[in-house]
C-alpha positions in Angstrom: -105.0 -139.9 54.8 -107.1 -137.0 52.8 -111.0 -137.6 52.4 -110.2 -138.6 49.0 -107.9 -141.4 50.2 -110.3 -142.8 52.2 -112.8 -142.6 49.0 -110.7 -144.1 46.3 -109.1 -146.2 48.8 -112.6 -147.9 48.9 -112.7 -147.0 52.8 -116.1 -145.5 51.8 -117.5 -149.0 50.4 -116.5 -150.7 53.5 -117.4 -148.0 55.4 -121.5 -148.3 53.9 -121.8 -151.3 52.0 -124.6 -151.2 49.8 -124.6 -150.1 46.2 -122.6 -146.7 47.1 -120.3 -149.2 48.8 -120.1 -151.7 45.9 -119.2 -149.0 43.2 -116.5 -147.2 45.7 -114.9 -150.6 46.2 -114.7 -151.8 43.2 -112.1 -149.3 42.4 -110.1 -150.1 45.2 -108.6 -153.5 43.8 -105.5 -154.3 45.2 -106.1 -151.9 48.4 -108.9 -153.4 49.5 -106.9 -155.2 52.5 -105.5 -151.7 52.8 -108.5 -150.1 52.8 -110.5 -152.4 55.6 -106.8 -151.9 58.0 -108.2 -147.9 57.5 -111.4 -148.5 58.2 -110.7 -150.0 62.1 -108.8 -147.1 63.0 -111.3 -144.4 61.5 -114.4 -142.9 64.0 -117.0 -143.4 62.8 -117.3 -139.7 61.8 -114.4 -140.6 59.3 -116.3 -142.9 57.5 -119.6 -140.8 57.5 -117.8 -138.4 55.6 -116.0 -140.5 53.0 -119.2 -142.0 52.2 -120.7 -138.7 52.0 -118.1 -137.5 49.3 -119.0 -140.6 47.9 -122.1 -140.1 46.9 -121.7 -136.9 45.8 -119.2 -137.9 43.4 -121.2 -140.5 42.4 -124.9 -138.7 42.3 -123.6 -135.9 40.6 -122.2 -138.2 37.8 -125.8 -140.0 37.5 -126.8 -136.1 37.4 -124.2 -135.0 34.3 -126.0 -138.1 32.4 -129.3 -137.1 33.1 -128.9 -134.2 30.4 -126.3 -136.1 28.3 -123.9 -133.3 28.3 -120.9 -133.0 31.3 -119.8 -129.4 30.1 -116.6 -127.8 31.1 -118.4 -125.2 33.6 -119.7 -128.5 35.3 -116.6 -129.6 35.6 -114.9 -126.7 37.3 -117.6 -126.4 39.6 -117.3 -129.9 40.8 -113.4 -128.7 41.3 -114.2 -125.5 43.1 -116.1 -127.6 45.5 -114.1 -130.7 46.2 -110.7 -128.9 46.0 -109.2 -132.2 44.3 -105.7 -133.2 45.5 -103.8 -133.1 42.1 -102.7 -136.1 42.7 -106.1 -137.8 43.5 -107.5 -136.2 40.9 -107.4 -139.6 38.3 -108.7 -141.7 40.6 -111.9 -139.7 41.5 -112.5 -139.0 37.8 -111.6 -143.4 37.4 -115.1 -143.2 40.0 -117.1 -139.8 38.5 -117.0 -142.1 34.7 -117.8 -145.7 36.2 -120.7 -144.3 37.9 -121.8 -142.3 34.6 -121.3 -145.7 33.0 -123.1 -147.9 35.5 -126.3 -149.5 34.2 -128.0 -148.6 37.5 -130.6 -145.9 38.6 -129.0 -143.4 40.4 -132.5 -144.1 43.0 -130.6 -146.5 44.7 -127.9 -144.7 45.7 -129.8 -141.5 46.7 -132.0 -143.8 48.4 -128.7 -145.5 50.8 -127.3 -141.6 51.5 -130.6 -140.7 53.2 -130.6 -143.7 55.4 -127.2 -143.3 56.4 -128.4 -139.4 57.2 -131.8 -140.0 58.2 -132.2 -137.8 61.3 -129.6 -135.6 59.8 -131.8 -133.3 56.8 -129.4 -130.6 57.0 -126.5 -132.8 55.7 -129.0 -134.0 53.4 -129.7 -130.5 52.1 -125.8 -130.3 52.0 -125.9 -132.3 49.5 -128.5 -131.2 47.1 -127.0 -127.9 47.5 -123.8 -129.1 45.8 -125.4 -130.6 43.2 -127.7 -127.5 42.5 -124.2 -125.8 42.5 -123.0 -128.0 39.9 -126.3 -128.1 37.6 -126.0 -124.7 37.7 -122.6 -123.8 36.9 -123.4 -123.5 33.0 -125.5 -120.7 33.6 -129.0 -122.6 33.1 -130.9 -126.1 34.8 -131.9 -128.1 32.5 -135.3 -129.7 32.9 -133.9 -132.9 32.9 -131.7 -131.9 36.2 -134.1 -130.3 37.4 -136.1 -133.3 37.4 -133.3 -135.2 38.6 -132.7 -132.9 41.8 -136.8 -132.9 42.4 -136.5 -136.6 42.5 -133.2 -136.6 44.8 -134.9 -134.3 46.7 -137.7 -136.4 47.4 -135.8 -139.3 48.4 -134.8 -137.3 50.9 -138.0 -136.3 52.6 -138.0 -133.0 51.2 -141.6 -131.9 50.1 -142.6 -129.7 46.9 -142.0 -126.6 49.5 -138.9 -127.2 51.2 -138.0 -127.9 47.5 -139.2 -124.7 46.1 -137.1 -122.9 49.1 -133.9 -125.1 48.3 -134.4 -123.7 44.7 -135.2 -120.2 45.4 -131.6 -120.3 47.6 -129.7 -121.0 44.2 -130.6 -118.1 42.8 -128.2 -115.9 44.7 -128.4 -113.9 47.2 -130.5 -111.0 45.7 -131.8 -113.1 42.8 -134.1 -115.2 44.6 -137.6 -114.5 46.0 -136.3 -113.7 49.6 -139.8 -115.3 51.2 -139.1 -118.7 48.9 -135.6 -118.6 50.4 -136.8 -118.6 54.0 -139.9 -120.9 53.4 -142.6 -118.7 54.4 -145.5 -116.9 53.1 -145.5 -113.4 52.2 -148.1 -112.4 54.6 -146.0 -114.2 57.5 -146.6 -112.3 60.7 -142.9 -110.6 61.3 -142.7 -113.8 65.0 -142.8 -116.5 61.9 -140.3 -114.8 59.2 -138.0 -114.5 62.3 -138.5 -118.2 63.8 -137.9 -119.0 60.2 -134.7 -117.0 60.0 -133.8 -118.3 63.2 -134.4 -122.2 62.5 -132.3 -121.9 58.8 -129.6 -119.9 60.4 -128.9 -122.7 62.9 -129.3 -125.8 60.8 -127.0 -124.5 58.2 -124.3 -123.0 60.3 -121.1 -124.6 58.9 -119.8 -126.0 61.8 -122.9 -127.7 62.7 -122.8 -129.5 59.4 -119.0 -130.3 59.7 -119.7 -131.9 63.3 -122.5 -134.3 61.8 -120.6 -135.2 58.8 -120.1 -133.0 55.8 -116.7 -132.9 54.5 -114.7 -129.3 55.2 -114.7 -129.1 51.3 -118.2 -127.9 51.7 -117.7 -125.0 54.5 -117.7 -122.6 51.4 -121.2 -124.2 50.0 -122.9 -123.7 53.4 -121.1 -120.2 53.9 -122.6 -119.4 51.0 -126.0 -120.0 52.0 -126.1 -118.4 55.4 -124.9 -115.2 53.0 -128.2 -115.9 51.0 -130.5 -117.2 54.1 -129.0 -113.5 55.7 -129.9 -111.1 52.9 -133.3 -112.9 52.2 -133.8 -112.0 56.0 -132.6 -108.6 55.6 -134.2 -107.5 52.6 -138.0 -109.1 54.2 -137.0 -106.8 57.4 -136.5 -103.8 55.3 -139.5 -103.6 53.6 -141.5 -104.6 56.7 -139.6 -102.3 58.9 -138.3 -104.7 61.6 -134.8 -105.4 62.4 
């Protein structure tokens, strides 16, 4: 069975519990019996991962209400990252619109994600990356996502600066300030910029995040971020003159 299977096969509900849980499962209906057969047979890394692309189909639909406006770019950007089985493809928009229409805070569902990750910020950072990705994919953030993601962010332990270097990272890789991208200050002795380096290199590697739980949908996401986690390095050591 795909990811999305397990997802809209409410294995992800079972998997969690919780509000994620409740809102997964309640569009499983008649396979919930199904769906709990699933979840004795799947590791435990299974289920980590349906309830991962759980929330992210879920947060980023709190996120498309947060500016009131899903646009089309938004859309195809979720595609591009989930590569949606066509014929899944109903069911996980049946889950995208019931979380856009649910009454409740999207807090409490950010709030479940990091305790099921806690220990884990990289998956974590996974995660806000795809929804950057997403808020981004219209050509501008709005200040209402950006508030969102700030908050999300927070939820997940991240503080203003590990924020501020999560940002930076979304502005491409020669489009962001190549210091904000690594976390460090631009008088950092050449030791720190390369622990830096170093220490991002190796918690975003993408099989690293694929062996503690994200999805292989998202191999392209974190690709793409040891392109921009590279350059940022290579453009500091250029105008410093190390290697």
């Amino acid at each position: 069975m795909s990811i999305w299977g397990k997802v809209i096969g409410g294995v992800a509900g079972f998997a969690i519990g919780g509000p994620l849980g409740a809102l997964a499962g309640a569009l499983a209906g008649h396979a919930v019996d199904s769906a709990k057969r699933i979840r004795r047979l799947m590791p435990d890394i299974e289920q980590k991962r349906a309830a991962f692309t759980a929330a992210v189909v879920v947060l980023a639909a709190k996120m498309a209400k947060a500016d009131g406006t899903v646009t089309r770019a938004e859309i195809d950007a979720f595609k591009t990252i989930f590569r949606i089985p066509g014929q899944d493809m109903g069911e996980v928009g049946r889950l995208f619109d019931e979380a856009r229409k649910d009454a409740t805070g999207y807090e409490p569902y950010a709030e479940q994600i990091a305790e099921l990750f806690r220990g884990h910020p990289a998956v974590l950072e996974g995660l806000l990356a795809a929804l950057f990705h997403i808020a981004k994919a219209d050509g501008v953030i709005h200040p209402a996502e950006r508030e969102y993601l700030n908050r999300v962010a927070e939820i997940f332990g991240f503080g203003p600066d590990r924020f501020a270097r999560i940002d930076a990272g979304h502005a491409g890789p020669d489009g962001g300030d190549p210091y904000e991208i690594l976390g460090v200050a631009k008088d950092a002795p050449e030791a720190e910029i390369k622990a830096a380096w170093r220490k991002l290199t190796r918690e975003n590697h993408p099989d690293r995040l694929v062996a503690e739980g994200l999805p292989q949908e998202f191999v392209d996401l974190a690709n793409e971020k040891m392109a921009t986690i590279n350059v940022a390095y290579d453009r500091i050591a250029k105008s410093r003159g190390f290697k």
